[in-house]
C-alpha positions as CSV (number, residue, x, y, z in Angstrom):
1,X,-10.5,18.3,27.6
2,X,-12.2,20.5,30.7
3,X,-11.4,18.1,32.8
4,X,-7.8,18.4,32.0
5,X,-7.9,22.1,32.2
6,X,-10.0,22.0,35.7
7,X,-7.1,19.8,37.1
8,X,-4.3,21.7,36.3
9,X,-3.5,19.2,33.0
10,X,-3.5,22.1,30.8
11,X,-2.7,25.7,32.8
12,X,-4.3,28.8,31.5
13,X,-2.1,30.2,28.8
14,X,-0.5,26.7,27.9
15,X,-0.1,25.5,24.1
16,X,-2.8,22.8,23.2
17,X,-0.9,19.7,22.3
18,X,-1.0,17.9,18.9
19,X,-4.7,16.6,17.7
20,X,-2.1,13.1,17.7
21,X,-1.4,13.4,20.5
22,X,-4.5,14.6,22.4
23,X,-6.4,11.4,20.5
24,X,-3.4,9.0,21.9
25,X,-3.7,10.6,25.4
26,X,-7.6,10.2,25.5
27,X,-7.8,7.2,23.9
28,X,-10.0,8.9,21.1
29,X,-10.0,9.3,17.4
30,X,-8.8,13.0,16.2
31,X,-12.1,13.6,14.5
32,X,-13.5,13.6,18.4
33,X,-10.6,15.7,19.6
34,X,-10.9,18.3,16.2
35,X,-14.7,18.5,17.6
36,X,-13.7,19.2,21.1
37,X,-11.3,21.9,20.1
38,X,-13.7,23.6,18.0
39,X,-16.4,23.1,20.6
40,X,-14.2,24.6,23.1
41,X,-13.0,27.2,20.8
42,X,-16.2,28.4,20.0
43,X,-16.9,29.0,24.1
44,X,-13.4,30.9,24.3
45,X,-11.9,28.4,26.2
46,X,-8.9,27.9,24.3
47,X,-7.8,30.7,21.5
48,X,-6.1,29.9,18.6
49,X,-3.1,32.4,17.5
50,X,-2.2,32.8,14.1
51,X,0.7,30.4,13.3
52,X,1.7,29.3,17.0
53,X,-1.3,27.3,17.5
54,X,-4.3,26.6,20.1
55,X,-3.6,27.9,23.9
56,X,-5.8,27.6,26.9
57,X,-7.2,30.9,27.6
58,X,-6.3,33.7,30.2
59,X,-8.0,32.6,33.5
60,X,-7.9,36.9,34.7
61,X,-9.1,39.1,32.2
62,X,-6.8,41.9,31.4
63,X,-6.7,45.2,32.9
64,X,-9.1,46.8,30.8
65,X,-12.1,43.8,31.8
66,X,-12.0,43.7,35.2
67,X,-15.0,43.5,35.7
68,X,-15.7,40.7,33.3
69,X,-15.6,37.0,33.5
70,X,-14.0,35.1,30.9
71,X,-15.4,31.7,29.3
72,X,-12.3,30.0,31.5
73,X,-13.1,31.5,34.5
74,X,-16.8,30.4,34.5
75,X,-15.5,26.7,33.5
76,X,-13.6,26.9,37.2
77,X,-16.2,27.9,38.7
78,X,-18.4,25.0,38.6
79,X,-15.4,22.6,39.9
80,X,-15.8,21.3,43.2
81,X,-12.2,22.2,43.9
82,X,-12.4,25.3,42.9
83,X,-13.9,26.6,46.4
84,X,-10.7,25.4,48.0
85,X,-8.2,26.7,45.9
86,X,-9.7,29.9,46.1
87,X,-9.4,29.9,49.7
88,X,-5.6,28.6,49.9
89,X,-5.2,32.1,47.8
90,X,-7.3,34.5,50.1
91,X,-5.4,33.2,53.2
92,X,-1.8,33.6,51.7
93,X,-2.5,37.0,49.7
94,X,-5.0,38.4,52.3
95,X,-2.9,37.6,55.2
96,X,-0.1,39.8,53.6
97,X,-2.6,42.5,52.4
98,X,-3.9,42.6,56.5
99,X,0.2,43.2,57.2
100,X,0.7,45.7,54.8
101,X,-2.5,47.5,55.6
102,X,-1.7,47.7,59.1
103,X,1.5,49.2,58.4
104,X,0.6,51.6,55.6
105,X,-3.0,52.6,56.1
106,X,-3.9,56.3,55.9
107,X,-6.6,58.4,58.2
108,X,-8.6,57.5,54.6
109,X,-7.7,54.0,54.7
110,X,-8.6,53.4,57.9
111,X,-12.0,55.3,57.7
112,X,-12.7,53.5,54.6
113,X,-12.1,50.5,56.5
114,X,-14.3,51.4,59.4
115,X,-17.1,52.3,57.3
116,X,-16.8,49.1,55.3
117,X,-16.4,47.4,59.3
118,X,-19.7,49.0,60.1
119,X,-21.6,48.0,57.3
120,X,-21.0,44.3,57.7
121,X,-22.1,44.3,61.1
122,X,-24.9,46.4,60.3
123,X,-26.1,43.4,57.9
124,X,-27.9,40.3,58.3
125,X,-25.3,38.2,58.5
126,X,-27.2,35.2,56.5
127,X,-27.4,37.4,54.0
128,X,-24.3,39.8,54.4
129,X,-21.8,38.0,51.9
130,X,-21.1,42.1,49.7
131,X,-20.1,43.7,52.9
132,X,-18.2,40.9,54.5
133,X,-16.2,40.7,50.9
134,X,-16.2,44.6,50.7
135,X,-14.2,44.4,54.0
136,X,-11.7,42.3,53.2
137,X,-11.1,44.3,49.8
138,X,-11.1,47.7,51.9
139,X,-8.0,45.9,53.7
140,X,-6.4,44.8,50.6
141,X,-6.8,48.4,49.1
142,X,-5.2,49.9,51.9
143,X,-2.3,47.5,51.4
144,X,-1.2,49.9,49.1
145,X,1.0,47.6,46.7
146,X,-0.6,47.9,43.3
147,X,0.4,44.6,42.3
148,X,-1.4,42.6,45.1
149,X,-4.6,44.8,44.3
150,X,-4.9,44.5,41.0
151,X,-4.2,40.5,41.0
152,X,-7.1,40.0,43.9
153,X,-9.0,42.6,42.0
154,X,-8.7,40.5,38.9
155,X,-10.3,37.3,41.1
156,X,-12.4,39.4,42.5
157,X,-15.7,37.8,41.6
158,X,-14.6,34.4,42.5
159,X,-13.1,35.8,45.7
160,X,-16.7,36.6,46.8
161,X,-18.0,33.4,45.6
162,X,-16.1,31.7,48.8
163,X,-17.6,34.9,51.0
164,X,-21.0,33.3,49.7
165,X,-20.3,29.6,50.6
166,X,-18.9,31.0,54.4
167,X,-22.2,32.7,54.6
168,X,-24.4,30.0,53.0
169,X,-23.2,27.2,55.0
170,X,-21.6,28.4,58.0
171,X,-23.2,31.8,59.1
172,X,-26.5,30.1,59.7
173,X,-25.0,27.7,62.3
174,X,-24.6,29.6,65.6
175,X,-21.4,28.6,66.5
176,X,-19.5,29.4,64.0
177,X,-21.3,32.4,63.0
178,X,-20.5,34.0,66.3
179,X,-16.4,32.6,65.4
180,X,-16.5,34.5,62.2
181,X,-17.6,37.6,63.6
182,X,-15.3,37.2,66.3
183,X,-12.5,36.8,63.7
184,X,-13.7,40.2,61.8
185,X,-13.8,42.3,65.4
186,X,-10.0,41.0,66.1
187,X,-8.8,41.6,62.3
188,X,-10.2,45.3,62.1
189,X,-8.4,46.1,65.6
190,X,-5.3,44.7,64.4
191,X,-5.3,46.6,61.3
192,X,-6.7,49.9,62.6
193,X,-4.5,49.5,65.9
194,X,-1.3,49.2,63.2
195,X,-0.4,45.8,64.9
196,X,0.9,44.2,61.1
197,X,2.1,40.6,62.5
198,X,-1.0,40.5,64.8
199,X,-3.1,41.6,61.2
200,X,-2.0,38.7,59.1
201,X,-2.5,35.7,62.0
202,X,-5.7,36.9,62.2
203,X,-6.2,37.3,58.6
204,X,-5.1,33.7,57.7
205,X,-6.3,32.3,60.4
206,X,-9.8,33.4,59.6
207,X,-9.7,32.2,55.7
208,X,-8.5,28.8,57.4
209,X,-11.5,28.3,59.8
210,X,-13.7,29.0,56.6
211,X,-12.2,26.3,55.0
212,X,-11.6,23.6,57.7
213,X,-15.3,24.4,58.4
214,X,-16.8,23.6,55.0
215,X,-14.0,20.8,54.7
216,X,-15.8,19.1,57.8
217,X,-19.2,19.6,56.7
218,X,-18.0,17.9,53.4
219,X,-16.5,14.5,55.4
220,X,-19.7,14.7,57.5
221,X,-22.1,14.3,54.4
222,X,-23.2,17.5,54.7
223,X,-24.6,19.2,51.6
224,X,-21.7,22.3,51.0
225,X,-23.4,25.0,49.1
226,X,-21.4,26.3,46.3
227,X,-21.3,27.6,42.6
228,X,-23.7,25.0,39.9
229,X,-21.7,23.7,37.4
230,X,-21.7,25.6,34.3
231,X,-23.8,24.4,31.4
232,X,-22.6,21.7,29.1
233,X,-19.0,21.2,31.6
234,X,-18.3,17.9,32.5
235,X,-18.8,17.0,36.2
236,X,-15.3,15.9,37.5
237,X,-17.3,12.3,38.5
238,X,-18.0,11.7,35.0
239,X,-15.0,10.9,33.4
240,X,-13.1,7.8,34.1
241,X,-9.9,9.9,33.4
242,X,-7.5,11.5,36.2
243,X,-5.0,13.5,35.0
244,X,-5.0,15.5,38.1
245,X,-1.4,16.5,39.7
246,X,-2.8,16.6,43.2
247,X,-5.8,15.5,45.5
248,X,-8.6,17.9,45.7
């Protein structure tokens, strides 16, 4: 049942199917599905709504609990996809923030943005992941469409969990420590020199390199540091089921 969730079988906010159905599909007997359900229940990963029936939960929690982290969103967490998915996200929604900020930003914006500038490079950077992620959320604040705020807001705690992995595994490695600071320098001036189209290139072209990186360390056998699974989920290589719509 996670595993169906984690891979996009069953979307946040979708009706459960039938207990019949669910045993045909898994090849189990309803009594192991009805435990499931209540086990997952029980965690808040599905809610059950009077007379409609069982739904995977909310994967954002609702403007009031912003700052929380539903059972759902922890369970994504601890998939190994997760980090990428995550990342396809910040380069599309980011990249547009970087464009809008460098068209709309105020004398505020912009000093918020320098401040939150000089604090990252004030910071070790193997260490710096709160200020590198409190720069990229200074851009997307000076954006200034509510919407696109308050949806990145709502991620916001797995956003910084891919600011951790780009500092865990890549900062340390010379290289591509001095890329990524290079990449910060050239997105600040674009957004602080109003240059929008210049802004999101940058933008997404900085969220790729963080990918493409840990990608490579991946198909290199290199040990990618990212969130543990959570307690009690099943690891994605311990089912013999694939109901995934797409590759990892």
């Amino acid at each position: 049942m996670e595993r169906l969730i984690l891979d996009g079988g069953l979307a946040p906010g979708q009706k459960i199917p039938s207990e019949r159905q669910l045993a045909s599909r898994l090849r189990v007997s309803r009594a192991i599905i009805r435990e499931a359900l209540h086990e997952l229940q029980g965690r808040g990963v599905i809610e059950t709504r009077h007379g409609k029936g069982s739904f995977v939960a909310s994967l954002v929690a609702g403007a009031e609990d912003l700052d929380e982290q539903g059972p759902l969103m922890h369970l994504f967490e601890g998939h190994p996809r997760t980090l990428y998915d995550l990342l396809e996200v910040r380069e599309q929604l980011e990249g547009q923030a970087a464009f809008l900020a460098a068209q709309r930003a105020t004398s505020l914006d912009r000093h918020r943005i320098t401040k939150a500038f000089r604090a990252l490079e004030d910071t070790d950077p193997l260490s710096n992941a709160k200020p590198d992620h409190g720069f990229h959320l200074a851009i997307v604040e000076a954006s200034h469409n509510p919407i696109l705020v308050h949806v990145l807001n709502g991620l916001k705690n797995m956003m910084l969990l891919t600011v951790q992995a780009a500092v865990s595994n890549l900062n340390p490695r010379e290289e591509m420590r001095k890329t990524i600071v290079r990449q910060h320098r050239q997105l600040y001036d674009a957004v602080i020199s109003a240059k929008p189209a210049s802004a999101r290139k940058v933008a997404m072209a900085h969220v790729r390199f963080v990918s493409d990186m840990l990608k490579d360390m991946e198909q290199q056998g290199d040990k990618v540091i990212r969130a543990s699974h959570i307690p009690g989920a099943i690891a994605p290589d311990q089912s013999g089921i694939d109901f995934r719509r797409h590759s990892p």
